[in-house]
Structures are given as C-alpha cells and as structure tokens.
C-alpha positions, -999 to +999 in steps of 0.1 A: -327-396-350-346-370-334-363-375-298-399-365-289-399-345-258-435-339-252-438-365-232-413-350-209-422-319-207-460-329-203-447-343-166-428-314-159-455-292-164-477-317-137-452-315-113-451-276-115-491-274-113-488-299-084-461-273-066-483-247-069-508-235-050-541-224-059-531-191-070-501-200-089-470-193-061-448-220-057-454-239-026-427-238+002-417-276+003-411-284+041-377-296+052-390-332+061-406-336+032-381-338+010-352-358+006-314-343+014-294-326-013-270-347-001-253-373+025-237-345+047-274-326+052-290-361+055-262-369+083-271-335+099-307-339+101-304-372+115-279-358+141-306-337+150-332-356+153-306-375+177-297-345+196-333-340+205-344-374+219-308-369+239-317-336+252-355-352+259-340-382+277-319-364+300-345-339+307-372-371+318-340-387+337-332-353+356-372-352+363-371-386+377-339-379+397-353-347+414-384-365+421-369-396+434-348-373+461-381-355+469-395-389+475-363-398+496-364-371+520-404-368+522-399-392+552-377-367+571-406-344+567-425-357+596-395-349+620-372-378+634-347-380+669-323-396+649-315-390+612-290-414+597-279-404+563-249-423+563-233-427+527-269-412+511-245-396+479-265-359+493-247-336+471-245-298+483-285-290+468-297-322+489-281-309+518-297-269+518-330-291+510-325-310+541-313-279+562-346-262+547-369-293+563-351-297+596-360-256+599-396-272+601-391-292+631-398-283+667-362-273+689-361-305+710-372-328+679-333-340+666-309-354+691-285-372+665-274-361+629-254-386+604-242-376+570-208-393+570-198-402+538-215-376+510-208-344+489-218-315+512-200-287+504-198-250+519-233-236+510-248-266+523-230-273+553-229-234+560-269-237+556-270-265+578-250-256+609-274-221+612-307-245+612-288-268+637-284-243+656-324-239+667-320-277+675-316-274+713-319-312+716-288-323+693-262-338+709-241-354+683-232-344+645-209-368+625-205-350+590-172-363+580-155-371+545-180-346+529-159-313+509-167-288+539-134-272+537-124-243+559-152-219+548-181-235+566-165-236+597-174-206+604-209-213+611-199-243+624-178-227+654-209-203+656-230-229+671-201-242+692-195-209+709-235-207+719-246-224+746-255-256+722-256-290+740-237-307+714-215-327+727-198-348+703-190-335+668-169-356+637-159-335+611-126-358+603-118-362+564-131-325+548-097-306+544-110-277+568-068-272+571-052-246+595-075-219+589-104-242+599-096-259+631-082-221+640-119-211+641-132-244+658-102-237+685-119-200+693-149-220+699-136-241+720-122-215+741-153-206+755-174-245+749-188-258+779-203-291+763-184-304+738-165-341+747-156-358+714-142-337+685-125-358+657-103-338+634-083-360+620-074-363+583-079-326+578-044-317+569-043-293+606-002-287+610+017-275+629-001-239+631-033-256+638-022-279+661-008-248+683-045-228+678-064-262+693-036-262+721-043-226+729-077-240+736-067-266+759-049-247+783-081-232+793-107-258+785-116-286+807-147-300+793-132-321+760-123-354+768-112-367+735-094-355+707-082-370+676-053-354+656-043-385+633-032-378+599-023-343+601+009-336+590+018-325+628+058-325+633+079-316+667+073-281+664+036-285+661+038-306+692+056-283+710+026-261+717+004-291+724+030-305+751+025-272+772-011-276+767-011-313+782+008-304+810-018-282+824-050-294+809-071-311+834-097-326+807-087-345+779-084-385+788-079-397+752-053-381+726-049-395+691-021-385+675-012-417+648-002-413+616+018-380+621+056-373+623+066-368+656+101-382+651+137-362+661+125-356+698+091-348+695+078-377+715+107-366+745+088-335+751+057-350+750+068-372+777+080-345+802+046-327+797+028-361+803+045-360+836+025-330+846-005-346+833-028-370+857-057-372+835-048-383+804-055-421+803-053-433+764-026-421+739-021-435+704+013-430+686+009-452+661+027-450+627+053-420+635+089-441+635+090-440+674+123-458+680+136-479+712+151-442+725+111-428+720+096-453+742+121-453+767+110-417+772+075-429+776 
C-alpha cells in the first residue's frame, strides 16, 4: 500500500512560507517563543526567570532598607542634647552616616551619646570619635558591646588627651585588648576630666592592667574604674597595687570576675593600707578564700 504525501508536504511548505520573511530569509525564532528542546533547557529558563525576580526582590528590599534608615536618622537631623541609640542594630555604614550628621550640629548641641548594644566597627567608630571631638558640650559616651577593637582607640584617646569635657566614657564589651587600653592609659596620663571609664570585658591582662596603673600614679581626676572580666592574674595586679597606694583619686575599683587568687589579693591589701580614698571595691568571683579576706 502506498501512502500519499502531498498532503504532508503541502503543510510543510506553509510552515516554511510562514518562517520566512518577506524576502525569503528564514526568520530568527525568539527564545520565548518557542518551546524547550528539552526538560534540562526548560528547567534553565525557568531558573532564570527565577534568578531575576530574586535579584529584583532583593534589589526593592535593599531600597526600602536604605530608605527606611534614612528615614530613621532624619530625626537626628535637627540636632538633639541627648541621642539614645541604645540597641538601634547601627551597623558600621549607619554609624559614618550618623558621625557625618552630628558634623552638622553646632559645638555645644550634644551633651550625651548612647549606642550601647550595635555593630560599630573601626571605620565607624574611628569616624565618630574625630566628629565628637567638635562637640565641646559632650559629657558622656556609652558605646559598649559594639566590634571597636583596638584600632579605633586611637582616635578615641585623641579626644581624651584634648581638653574635652567628657567625663564619663563606657567602652566595656568591644575586645579593644592590651594594645587598646595601652592607648586610652597615655590619655589618661594627661586627662583632666574624665571620672567614669568602664573597661571591663575587653580581655585587658596583665600588660594592660600595668599601662592603666601607670596612669594612676599620676592621675587624680578618675574616680571609678571597672576592670571585671579581664583575665587580670597576681602579676597584673602587682602594678595596679603600687598604683593604689599612691593614687589619691579613684573611690570605686571593680575588679570581679578576674583571677586574683595565690596571693594576689595580700598585696592588694598592703597597698590598700596606703590608700584613704578608695571607698568601694568589688572582688567578686575570683576564689577569695577565708586566708584572702583575712588580709582585707
């Protein structure tokens, strides 16, 4: 039995002429217009239609993030004593931003700065000392349990060792280590105003605890100082017992949470002695046996 093929090949021939253009080329059919060779292309172009609404989605939800933070710190814009930006998640770009509108406000506009509790790191806190400097009025900065680390102390001690009025400053919980509180300690050296510096939980040591005792021996204007959590042992506190016994300023010493065991605390007592201005010590949490507070 033989088959007639015209019909075929008449519809062949329309679909040709339908491919064509008007002068006879073969038309380019576009890649949406026709359907996939075969499941692994049709997965891939639906992957990429995916990949583009991603990309567009987290493109609109970056937009409305940046614009919701410009909306957040438009307010700060008009220039406030007090800024509290407590637990505000300001990550390193918020803070130069900030640093960048506090520049804007007149020297005796800011009196206290909060920004306890968020992700400032060394660009932003190194921005934000140098403005703080101009602030002639600021008397307290609490920036603690941010990621400062040891690098933006530098500008830090900077405004320290000009005649700023600051006079209390918490910079506990930002790993500044050693290297850090050495440089606050050469502030300190020549401060005239600071009363309150919290330190604590920045892993100091021994070494460090020696540089801030340096300090002490020659200045009189700190009245408390906290050193918990620091890894200080006996040698550490060796430095800091000579310091006491001659330090005519400091009325409250913190040093909890530290390891002052093995006859640290004995030479503590014998500076203490020496001492008739110290009125509140904390020892808490560093095995202090029955022989320990004897001593005391």
């Amino acid at each position: 039995m033989v088959h007639d093929n015209t019909d075929i090949d008449d519809q062949k021939k329309e679909v040709e002429t339908h491919e064509k253009h008007a002068d006879g080329l073969p038309k380019k059919v576009k890649l949406g217009d026709r359907r996939p060779e075969s499941i692994t292309e049709a997965l891939a172009t639906r992957d990429m239609a995916s990949d583009s609404t991603l990309k567009e989605e987290l493109k609109q939800c970056e937009e409305n993030r940046r614009q919701k933070r410009e909306d957040f710190f438009q307010v700060f814009k008009q220039g406030r004593a007090h800024l509290e930006l407590a637990w505000s998640n300001i990550s390193d770009e918020d803070a130069v931003h900030l640093s960048t509108i506090i520049s804007a406000y007149t020297p005796d506009t800011l009196t206290v700065l909060d920004l306890t509790g968020n992700s400032i790191d060394l660009e932003g806190g190194n921005q934000l000392f140098k403005v703080l400097q101009k602030q002639t009025s600021l008397k307290t900065i609490k920036i603690s349990w941010n990621r400062l680390q040891f690098m933006s102390t530098e500008s830090l001690s900077d405004l320290l060792k000009s005649d700023h009025p600051l006079s209390h400053l918490s910079i506990n919980g930002n790993n500044i280590s050693n290297r850090g509180v050495s440089l606050l300690a050469g502030a300190l050296r020549v401060n005239k105003n600071l009363t309150y510096l919290d330190v604590s939980n920045n892993w100091v040591g021994n070494s460090g605890v020696k540089e801030l005792a340096s300090s002490l021996e020659v200045n009189s204007t700190l009245r408390s100082l906290n050193l918990s959590h620091n890894k200080i042992a006996v040698k550490g506190l060796e430095s800091l017992d000579e310091a006491m016994a001659v330090n005519k300023g400091l009325t409250h010493l913190d040093l909890s949470h530290n390891n002052l065991v093995n006859g640290g605390v004995k030479k503590l007592a014998d500076a203490l002695v020496m001492n008739d201005t110290l009125t509140s010590l904390s020892l808490a949490n560093n095995w202090i046996g029955d022989a320990e507070v004897i001593f005391l």
